[in-house]
C-alpha positions as CSV (number, residue, x, y, z in Angstrom):
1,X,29.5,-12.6,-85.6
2,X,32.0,-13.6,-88.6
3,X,33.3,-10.6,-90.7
4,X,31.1,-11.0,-93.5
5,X,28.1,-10.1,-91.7
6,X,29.2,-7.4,-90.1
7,X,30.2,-6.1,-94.0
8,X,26.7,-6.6,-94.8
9,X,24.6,-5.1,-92.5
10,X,27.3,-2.2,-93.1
11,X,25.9,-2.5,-96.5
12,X,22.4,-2.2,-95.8
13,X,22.7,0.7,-93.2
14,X,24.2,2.5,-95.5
15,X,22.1,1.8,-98.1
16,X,19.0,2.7,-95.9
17,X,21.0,5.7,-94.6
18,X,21.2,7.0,-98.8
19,X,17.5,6.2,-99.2
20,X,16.7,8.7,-96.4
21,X,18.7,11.3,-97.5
22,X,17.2,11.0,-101.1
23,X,13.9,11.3,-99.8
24,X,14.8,13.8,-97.7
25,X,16.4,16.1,-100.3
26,X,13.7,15.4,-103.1
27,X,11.0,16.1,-100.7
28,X,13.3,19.9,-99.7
29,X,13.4,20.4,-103.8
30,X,9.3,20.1,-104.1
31,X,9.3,21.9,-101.4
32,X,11.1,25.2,-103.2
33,X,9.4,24.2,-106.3
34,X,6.0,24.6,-104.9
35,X,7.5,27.7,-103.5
36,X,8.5,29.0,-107.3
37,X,5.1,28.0,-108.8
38,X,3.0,29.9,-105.9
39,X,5.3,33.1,-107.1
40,X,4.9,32.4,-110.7
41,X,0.6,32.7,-110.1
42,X,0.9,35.6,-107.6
43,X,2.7,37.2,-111.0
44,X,0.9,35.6,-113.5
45,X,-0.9,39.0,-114.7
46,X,2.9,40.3,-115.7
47,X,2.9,36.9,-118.3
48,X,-0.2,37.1,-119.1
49,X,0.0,41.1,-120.1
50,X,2.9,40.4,-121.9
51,X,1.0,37.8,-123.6
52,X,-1.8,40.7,-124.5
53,X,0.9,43.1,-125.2
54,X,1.9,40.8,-128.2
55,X,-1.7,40.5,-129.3
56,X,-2.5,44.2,-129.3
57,X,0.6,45.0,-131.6
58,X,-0.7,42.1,-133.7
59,X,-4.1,43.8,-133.7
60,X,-2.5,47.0,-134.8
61,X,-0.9,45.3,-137.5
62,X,-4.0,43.7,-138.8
63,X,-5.5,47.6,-138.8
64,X,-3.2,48.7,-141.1
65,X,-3.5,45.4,-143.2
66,X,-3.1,46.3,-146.9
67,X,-4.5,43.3,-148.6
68,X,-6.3,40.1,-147.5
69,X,-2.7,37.8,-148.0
70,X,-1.5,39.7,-144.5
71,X,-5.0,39.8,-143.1
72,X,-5.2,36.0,-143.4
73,X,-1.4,35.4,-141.7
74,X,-2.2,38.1,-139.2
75,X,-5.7,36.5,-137.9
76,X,-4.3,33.0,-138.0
77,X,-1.3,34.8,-135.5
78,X,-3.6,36.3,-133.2
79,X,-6.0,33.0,-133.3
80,X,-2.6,30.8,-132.4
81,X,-2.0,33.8,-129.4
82,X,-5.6,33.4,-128.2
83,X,-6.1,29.8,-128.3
84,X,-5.1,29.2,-124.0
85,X,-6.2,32.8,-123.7
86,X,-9.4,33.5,-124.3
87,X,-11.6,30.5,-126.8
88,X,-14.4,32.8,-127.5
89,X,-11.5,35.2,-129.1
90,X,-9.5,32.2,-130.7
91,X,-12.7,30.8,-132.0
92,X,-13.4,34.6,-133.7
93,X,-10.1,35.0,-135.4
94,X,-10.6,31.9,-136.7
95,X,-13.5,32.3,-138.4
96,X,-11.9,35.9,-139.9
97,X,-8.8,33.9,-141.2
98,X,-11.3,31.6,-143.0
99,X,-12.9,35.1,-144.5
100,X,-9.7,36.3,-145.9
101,X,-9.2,33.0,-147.5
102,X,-12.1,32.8,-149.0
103,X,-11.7,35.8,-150.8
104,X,-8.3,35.2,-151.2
105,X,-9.5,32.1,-153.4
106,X,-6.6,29.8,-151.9
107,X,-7.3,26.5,-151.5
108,X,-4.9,25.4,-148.7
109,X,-5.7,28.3,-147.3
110,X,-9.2,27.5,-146.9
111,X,-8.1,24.1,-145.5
112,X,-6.1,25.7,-143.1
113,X,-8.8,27.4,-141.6
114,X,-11.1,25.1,-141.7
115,X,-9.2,22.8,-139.6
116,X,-8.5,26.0,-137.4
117,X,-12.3,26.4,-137.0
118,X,-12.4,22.7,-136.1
119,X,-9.9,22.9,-133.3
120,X,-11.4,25.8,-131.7
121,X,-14.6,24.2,-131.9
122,X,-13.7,21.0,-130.2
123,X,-12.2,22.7,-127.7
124,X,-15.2,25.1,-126.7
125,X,-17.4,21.7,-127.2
126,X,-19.0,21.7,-130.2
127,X,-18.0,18.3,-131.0
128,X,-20.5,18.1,-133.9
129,X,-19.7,21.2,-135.7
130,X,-15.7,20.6,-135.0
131,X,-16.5,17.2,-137.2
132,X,-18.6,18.7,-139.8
133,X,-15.5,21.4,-140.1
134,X,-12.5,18.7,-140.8
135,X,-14.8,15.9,-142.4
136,X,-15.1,18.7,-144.5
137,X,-11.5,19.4,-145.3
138,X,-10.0,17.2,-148.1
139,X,-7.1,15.8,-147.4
140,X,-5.9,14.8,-151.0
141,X,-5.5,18.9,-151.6
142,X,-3.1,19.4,-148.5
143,X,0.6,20.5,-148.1
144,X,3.0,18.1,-146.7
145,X,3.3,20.2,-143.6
146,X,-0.7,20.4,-143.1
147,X,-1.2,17.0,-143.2
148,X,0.6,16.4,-139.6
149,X,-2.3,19.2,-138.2
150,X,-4.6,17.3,-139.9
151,X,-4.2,14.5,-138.0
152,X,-3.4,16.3,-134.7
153,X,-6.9,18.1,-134.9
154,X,-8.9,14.9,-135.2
155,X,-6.6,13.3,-132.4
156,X,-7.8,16.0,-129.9
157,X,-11.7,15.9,-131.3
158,X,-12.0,12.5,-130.6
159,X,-10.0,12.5,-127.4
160,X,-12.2,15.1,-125.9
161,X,-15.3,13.2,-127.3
162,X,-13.8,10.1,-125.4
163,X,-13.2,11.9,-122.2
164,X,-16.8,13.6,-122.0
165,X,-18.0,10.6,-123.2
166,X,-20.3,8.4,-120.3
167,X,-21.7,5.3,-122.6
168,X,-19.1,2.8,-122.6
169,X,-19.0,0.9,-126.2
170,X,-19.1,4.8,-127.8
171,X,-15.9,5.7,-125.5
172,X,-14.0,2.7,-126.4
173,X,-14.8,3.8,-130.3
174,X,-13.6,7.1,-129.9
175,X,-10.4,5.9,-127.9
176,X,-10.1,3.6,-131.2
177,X,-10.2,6.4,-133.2
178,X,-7.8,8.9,-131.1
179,X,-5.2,5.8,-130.8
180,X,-5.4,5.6,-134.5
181,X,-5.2,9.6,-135.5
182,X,-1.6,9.3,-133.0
183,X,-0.3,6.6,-134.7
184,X,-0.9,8.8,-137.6
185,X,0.8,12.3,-136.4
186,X,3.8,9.7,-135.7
187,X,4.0,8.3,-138.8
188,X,4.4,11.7,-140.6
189,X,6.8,13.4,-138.0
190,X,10.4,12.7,-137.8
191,X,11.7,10.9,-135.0
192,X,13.3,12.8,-132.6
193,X,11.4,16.2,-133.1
194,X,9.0,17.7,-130.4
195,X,5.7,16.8,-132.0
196,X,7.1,13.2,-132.2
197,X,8.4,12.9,-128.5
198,X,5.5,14.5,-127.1
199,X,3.1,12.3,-129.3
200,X,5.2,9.3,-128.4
201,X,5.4,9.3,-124.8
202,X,1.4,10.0,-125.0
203,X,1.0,6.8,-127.1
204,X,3.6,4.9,-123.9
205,X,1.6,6.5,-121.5
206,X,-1.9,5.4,-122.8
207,X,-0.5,1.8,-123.5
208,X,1.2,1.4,-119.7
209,X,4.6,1.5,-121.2
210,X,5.6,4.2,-118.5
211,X,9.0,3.5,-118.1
212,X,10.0,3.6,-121.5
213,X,7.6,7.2,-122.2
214,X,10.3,8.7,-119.1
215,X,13.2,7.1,-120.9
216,X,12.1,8.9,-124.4
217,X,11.3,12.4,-122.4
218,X,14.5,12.2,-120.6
219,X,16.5,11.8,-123.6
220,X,15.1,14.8,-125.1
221,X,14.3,17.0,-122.6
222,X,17.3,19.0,-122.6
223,X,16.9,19.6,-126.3
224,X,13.8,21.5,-126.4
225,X,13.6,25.1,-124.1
226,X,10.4,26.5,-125.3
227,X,8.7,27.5,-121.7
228,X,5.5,26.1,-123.1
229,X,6.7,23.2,-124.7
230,X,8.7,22.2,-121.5
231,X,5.4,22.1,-120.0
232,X,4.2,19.7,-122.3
233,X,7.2,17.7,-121.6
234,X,6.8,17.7,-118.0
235,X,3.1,16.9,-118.3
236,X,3.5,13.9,-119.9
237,X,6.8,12.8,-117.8
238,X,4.7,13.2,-115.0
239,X,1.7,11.3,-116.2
240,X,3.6,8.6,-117.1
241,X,5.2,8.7,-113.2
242,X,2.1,8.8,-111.9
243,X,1.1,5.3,-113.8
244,X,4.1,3.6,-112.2
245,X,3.4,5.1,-109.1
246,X,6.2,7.4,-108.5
247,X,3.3,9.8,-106.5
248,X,6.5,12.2,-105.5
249,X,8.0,12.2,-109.5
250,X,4.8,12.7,-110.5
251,X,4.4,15.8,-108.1
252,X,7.7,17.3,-109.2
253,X,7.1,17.5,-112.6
254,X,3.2,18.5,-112.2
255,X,4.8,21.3,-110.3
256,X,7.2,22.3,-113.3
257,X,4.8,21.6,-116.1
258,X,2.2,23.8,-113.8
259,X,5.2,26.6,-113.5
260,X,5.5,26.7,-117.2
261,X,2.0,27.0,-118.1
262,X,1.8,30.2,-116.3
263,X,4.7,31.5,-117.7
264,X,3.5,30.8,-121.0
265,X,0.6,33.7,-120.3
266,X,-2.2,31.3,-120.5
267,X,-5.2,29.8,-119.2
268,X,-6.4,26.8,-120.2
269,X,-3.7,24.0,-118.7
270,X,-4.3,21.0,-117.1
271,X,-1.0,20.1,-114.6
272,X,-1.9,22.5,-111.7
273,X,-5.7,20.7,-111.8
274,X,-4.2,17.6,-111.3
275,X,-1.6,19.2,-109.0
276,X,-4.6,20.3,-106.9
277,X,-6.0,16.9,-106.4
278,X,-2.4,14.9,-105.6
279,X,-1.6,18.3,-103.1
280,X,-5.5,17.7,-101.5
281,X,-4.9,13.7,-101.3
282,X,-2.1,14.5,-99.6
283,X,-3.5,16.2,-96.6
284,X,-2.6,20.3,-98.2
285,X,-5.6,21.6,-98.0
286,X,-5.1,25.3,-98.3
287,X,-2.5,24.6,-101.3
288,X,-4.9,22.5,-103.1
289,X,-8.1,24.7,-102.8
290,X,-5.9,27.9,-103.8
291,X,-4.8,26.0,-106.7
292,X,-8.7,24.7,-107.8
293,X,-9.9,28.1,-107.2
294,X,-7.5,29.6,-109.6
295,X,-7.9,26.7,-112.3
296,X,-11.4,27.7,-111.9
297,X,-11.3,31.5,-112.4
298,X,-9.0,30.9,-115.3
299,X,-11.0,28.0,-116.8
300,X,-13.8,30.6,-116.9
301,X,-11.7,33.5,-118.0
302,X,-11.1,31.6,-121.1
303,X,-14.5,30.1,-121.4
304,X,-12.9,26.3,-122.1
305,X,-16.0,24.2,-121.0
306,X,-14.1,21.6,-121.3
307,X,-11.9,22.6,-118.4
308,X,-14.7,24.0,-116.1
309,X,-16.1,20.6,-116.3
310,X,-13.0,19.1,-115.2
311,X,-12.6,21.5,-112.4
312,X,-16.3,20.9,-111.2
313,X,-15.4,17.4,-110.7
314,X,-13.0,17.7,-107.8
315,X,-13.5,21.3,-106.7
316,X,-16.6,20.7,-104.6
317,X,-14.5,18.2,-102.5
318,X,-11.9,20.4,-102.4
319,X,-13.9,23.4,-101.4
320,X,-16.4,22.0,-98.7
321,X,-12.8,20.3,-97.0
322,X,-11.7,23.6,-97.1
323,X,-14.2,25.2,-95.8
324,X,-14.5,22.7,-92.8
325,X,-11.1,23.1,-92.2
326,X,-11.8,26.9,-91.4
327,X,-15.1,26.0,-89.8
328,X,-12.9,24.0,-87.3
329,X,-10.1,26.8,-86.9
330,X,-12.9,29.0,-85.9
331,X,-14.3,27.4,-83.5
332,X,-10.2,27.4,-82.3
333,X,-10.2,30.5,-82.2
334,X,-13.4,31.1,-80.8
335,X,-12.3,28.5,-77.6
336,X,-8.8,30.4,-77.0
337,X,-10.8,33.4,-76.8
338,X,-12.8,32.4,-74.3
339,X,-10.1,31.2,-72.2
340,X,-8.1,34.2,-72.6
341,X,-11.6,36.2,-71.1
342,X,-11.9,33.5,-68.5
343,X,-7.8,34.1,-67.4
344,X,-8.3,37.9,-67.5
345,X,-11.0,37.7,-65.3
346,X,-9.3,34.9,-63.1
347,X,-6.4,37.9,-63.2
348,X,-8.4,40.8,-62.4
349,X,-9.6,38.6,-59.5
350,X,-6.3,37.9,-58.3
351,X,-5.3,41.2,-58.3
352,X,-8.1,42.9,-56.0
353,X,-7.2,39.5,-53.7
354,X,-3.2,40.0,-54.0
355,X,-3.9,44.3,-52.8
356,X,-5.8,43.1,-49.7
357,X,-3.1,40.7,-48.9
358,X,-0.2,43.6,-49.8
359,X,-2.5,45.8,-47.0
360,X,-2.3,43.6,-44.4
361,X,1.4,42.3,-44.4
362,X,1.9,45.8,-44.9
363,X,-0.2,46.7,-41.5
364,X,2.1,43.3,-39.9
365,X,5.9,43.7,-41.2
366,X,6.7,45.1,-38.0
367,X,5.2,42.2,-36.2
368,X,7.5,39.3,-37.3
369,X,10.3,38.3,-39.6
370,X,8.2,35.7,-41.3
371,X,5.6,38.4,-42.2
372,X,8.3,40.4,-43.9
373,X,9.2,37.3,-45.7
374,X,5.7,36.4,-47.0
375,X,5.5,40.5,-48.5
376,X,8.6,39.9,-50.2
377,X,7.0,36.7,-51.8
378,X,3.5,38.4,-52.5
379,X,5.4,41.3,-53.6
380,X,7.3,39.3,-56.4
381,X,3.9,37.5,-56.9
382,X,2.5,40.9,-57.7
383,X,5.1,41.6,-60.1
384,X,4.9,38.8,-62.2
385,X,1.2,38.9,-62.5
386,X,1.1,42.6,-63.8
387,X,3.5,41.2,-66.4
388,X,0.7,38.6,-67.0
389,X,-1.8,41.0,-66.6
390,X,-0.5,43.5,-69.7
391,X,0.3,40.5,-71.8
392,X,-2.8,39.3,-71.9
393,X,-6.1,41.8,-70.8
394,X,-4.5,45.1,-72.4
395,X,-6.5,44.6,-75.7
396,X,-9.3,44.5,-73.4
397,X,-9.2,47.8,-71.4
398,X,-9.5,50.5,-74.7
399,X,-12.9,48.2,-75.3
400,X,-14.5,49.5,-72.0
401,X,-12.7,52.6,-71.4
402,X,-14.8,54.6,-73.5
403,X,-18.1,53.8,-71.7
404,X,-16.5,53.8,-68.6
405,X,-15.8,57.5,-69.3
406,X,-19.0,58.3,-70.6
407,X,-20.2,56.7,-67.3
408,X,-17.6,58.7,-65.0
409,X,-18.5,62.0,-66.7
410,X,-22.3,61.3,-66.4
411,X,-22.0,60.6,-62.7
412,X,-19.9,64.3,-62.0
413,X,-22.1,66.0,-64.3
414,X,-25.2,64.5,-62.2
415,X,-22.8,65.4,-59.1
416,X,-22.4,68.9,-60.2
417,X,-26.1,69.0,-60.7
418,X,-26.8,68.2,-57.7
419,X,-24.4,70.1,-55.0
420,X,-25.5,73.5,-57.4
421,X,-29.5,72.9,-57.8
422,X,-30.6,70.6,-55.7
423,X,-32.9,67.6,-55.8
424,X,-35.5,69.3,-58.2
425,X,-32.6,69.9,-60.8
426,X,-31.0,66.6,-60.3
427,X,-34.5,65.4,-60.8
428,X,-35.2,66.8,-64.4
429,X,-31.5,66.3,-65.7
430,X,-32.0,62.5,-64.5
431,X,-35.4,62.8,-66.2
432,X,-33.5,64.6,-69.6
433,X,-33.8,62.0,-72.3
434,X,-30.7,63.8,-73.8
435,X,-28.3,61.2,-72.7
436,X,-29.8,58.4,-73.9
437,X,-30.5,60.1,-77.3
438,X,-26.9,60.9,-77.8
439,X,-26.2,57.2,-76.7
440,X,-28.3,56.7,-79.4
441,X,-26.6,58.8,-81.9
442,X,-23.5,57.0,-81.2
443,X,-24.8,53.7,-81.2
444,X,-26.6,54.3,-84.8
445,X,-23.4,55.8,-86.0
446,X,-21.7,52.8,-84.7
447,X,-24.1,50.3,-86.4
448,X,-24.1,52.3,-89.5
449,X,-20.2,51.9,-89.9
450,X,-20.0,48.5,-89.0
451,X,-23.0,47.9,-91.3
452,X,-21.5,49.3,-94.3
453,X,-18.1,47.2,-93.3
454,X,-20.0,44.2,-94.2
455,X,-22.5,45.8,-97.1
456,X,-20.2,48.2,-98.3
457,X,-23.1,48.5,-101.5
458,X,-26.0,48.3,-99.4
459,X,-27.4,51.8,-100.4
460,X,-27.1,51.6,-104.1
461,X,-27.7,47.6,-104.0
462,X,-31.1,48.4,-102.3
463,X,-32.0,51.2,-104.0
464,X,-31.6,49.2,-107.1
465,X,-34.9,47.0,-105.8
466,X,-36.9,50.0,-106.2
467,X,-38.4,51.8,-108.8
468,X,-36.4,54.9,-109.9
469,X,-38.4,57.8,-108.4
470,X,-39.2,55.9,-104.8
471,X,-35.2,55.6,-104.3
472,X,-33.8,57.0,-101.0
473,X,-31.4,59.7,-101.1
474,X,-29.4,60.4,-98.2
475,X,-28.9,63.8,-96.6
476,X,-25.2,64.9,-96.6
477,X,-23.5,63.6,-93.9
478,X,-25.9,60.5,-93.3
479,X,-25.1,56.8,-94.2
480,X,-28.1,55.1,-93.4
481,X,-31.7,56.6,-92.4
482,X,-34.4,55.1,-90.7
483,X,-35.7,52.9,-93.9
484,X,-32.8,52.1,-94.5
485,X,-31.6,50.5,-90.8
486,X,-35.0,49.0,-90.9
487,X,-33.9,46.5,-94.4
488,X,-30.5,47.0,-93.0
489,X,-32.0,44.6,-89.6
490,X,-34.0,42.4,-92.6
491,X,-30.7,41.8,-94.2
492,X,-29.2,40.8,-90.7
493,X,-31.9,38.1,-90.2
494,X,-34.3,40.1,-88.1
495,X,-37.9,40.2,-89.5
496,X,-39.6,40.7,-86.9
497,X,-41.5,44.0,-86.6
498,X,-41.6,44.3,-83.6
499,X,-38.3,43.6,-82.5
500,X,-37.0,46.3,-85.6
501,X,-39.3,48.8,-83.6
502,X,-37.3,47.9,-80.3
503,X,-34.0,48.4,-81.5
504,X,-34.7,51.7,-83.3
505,X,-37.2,53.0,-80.4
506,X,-40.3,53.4,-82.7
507,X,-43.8,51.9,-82.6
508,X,-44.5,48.5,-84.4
509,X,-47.2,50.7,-86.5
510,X,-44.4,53.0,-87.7
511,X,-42.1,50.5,-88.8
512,X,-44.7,48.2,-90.2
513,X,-45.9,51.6,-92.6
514,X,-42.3,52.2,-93.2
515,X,-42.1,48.1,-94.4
516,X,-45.0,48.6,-96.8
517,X,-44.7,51.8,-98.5
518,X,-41.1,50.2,-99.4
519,X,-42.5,47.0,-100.9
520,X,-45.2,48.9,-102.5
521,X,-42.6,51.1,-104.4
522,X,-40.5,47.6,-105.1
523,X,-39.3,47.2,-109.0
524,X,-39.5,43.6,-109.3
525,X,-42.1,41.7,-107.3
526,X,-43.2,43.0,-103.8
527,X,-44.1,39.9,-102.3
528,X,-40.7,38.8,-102.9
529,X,-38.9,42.0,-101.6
530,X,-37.6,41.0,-98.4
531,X,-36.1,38.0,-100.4
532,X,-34.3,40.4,-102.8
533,X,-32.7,42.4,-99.4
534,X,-31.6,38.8,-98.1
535,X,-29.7,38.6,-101.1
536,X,-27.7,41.9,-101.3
537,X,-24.0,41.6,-100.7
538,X,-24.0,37.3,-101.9
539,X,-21.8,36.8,-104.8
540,X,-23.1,34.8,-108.0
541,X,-22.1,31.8,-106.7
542,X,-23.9,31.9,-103.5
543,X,-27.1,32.6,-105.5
């Protein structure tokens, strides 16, 4: 092999050798970075108070307001504070700013709000009424500086019109019409600022021009360190990754755009969504549903139906994977625990069989060497299988020694009875119903507890079905009575009558009166009742 070859394949080795390592140590760094985003949300309440704390003092200010000139600045502050917060909130402040311009008499003012009102509405959904609200903003009367928001808030309109949008020819018009409204913000922003860079890279990103949307962000990421606005920076970097491919780029910076977002105190975002579905695609199921979930408790928080729709789309994927996931780790579970019963009574065997054996080479070590031998070996044998023994059935002795107490007691009780009074006395205490009464007891106090573990609101919840003065109030001291274990059984799954009047020792009549008089004294609709008790302890969702 000449020289040169040998050069070459050098070459490529090492080549190959610096690819792995670069994958290797960008796959370590989303690693930590996933690690910083899942402390960020598991603090997100901190942000998001300080966020709150902010708008209270704002609030405070706007109390003490002297005249409608800092009523309108203060209510477009706290609009602008609640706009990723809470929509309903943004949506009312805007509305006040465009009362204190009105009777402020301003012009631009006016227009402000109007287009303030239009944003809010477009992002809570009401396309038509965001339209009717900027259509109706004239354009010739605007400041230099409002003109750029003009064009920003039809941009976003017809982008969300586009994106909800299913008929085809109508979403090509209003992708027409967002292009346009971009090319617009650009033409009116300086080159180089953040509007323009972020607008920019969205116009690359949408045209397929992905390498040159990184190239722009790159350039000016350093010179912007607003939290929020690097997350608009690393949403669109990673958007425009994702459209060339670059799955793990685009996961880095959906992870830092995502980070940001929460930092910023807010709750309507759209990189830890998307985050979600790349993390799900990828096989991370627990990451991915954590993430939905809390894209969908926030999307809700803030009322942006816009967001909850996107979240619906994927979520149900997400969720029943999920869930299957944990149906199959169940069953895991369920299967080692069987084993483990199965080897603890394999154990509990092989101890009763290794104390015979110990007896007789105990009874033969004087009878031959080899018998001394075979003890040692048994002995060692005995040794390591008590080891075994408290490593795996000790959880399982506290779970029977209680009744096998009870038992012992019983039987020298009954023993006692019997060496002092004789068969008549034995006779009657065997005949006593007092055991099984206080077996009872216990066994209704346990089912009670364990009950109220799982319904922890069963009393009120079911009182709640009934009509004020039929409600059952329970005796201090007493969790549950009678009625109440017999919808306690309903709620369990067992309807049957008869078998309710089994398990709580009554007659079928009794608990069949109890049944009735209940429904009868039912609030809402008593043929429905049982229905209602099936339903106690579901969340709204499972409605």
């Amino acid at each position: 092999m000449s020289i040169s070859h040998i050069k070459i394949r050098l070459c490529l080795l090492a080549v190959a050798v610096s690819a792995w390592l670069a994958v290797h140590a960008a796959g370590q760094d989303t690693s930590a970075l996933l690690d910083t985003l899942d402390l960020a949300l598991r603090e997100s309440q901190r942000y998001i108070n300080a966020r709150r704390a902010k708008i209270t003092r704002l609030k405070a200010e706007l109390a003490r307001a002297a005249d409608d000139e800092v009523r309108y600045r203060l209510t477009g502050r706290l609009r602008e504070e609640y706009r990723s917060l809470d929509i309903d909130s943004a949506l009312y402040f805007a509305h006040e700013k465009m009362a204190a311009a009105r009777r402020i008499g301003n012009i631009s003012y006016m227009s402000d709000a109007r287009m303030n009102l239009a944003e809010m509405s477009g992002v809570y959904g009401m396309y038509k009424e965001a339209l009717d609200y900027i259509d109706s903003v004239d354009k010739s009367v605007l400041d230099v500086y409002q003109i750029e928001y003009y064009y920003h808030v039809y941009r976003n309109i017809y982008g969300l019109m586009a994106d909800n949008c299913s008929n085809a020819e109508m979403k090509k018009r209003y992708l027409e019409l967002t292009d346009s409204y971009r090319d617009s913000i650009l033409l009116v922003n300086t080159p180089g600022s953040f509007n323009y860079v972020v607008v920019k890279a969205d116009q690359y990103n949408v045209h397929g021009r992905f390498d040159e949307a990184i190239k722009l962000l790159a350039g000016a990421y350093d010179k912007f360190d607003n939290t929020h606005g690097r997350a608009l920076l690393d949403y669109n970097w990673a958007m425009a990754c994702a459209g060339k491919g670059d799955t793990e780029g685009a996961k880095r910076r959906f992870i830092l755009s995502a980070i940001n977002d929460i930092r910023s105190g807010i709750r309507e975002y759209t990189s830890l969504r998307l985050l979600a579905v790349m993390l799900y695609n990828e096989g991370d199921v627990d990451r991915a549903y954590a993430y939905m979930t809390r894209c969908m408790d926030d999307a809700a928080a803030c009322n942006s139906l816009w967001r909850i729709y996107e979240v619906q789309k994927a979520f149900p994927i997400i969720n029943k994977v999920y869930h299957h996931k944990l149906d199959r780790q169940r069953k895991i579970i369920y299967c080692s625990l069987v084993f483990i019963i199965l080897l603890t009574l394999f154990l509990a065997v092989a101890m009763v069989l290794i104390k015979k054996q110990m007896s007789k080479v105990s009874a033969a070590r004087r009878q031959a060497q080899e018998a001394n031998v075979r003890l040692k070996e048994l002995n060692s044998e005995l040794s390591e299988s008590s080891h075994i023994k408290e490593e795996y059935i000790a959880h399982y002795i506290d779970q029977c020694s209680l009744y096998i107490d009870k038992m012992d007691k019983y039987r020298k009780h009954l023993q006692k009875v019997a060496q002092k009074g004789g068969a008549k006395e034995l006779f009657d205490e065997i005949r006593s119903k007092s055991f099984i009464d206080n077996e009872l007891k216990d066994f209704y106090a346990h089912f009670d507890d364990s009950f109220l573990k799982l319904f922890p609101n069963f009393v009120d919840d079911f009182n709640s079905l009934l009509v004020p003065e039929q409600r059952i109030r329970l005796k201090p001291g007493e969790k549950l009575n009678t009625e109440l274990r017999i919808f306690a059984l309903v709620r369990l799954g067992i309807s049957s009558s008869t078998k309710i009047a089994s398990f709580l020792r009554y007659s079928v009549t009794t608990i069949y009166n109890y049944r009735v008089k209940l429904r009868n004294a039912a609030a809402g609709d008593r043929e429905k009742f049982d229905d209602a008790v099936m339903k106690i302890g579901l969340s709204d969702d499972d409605n």
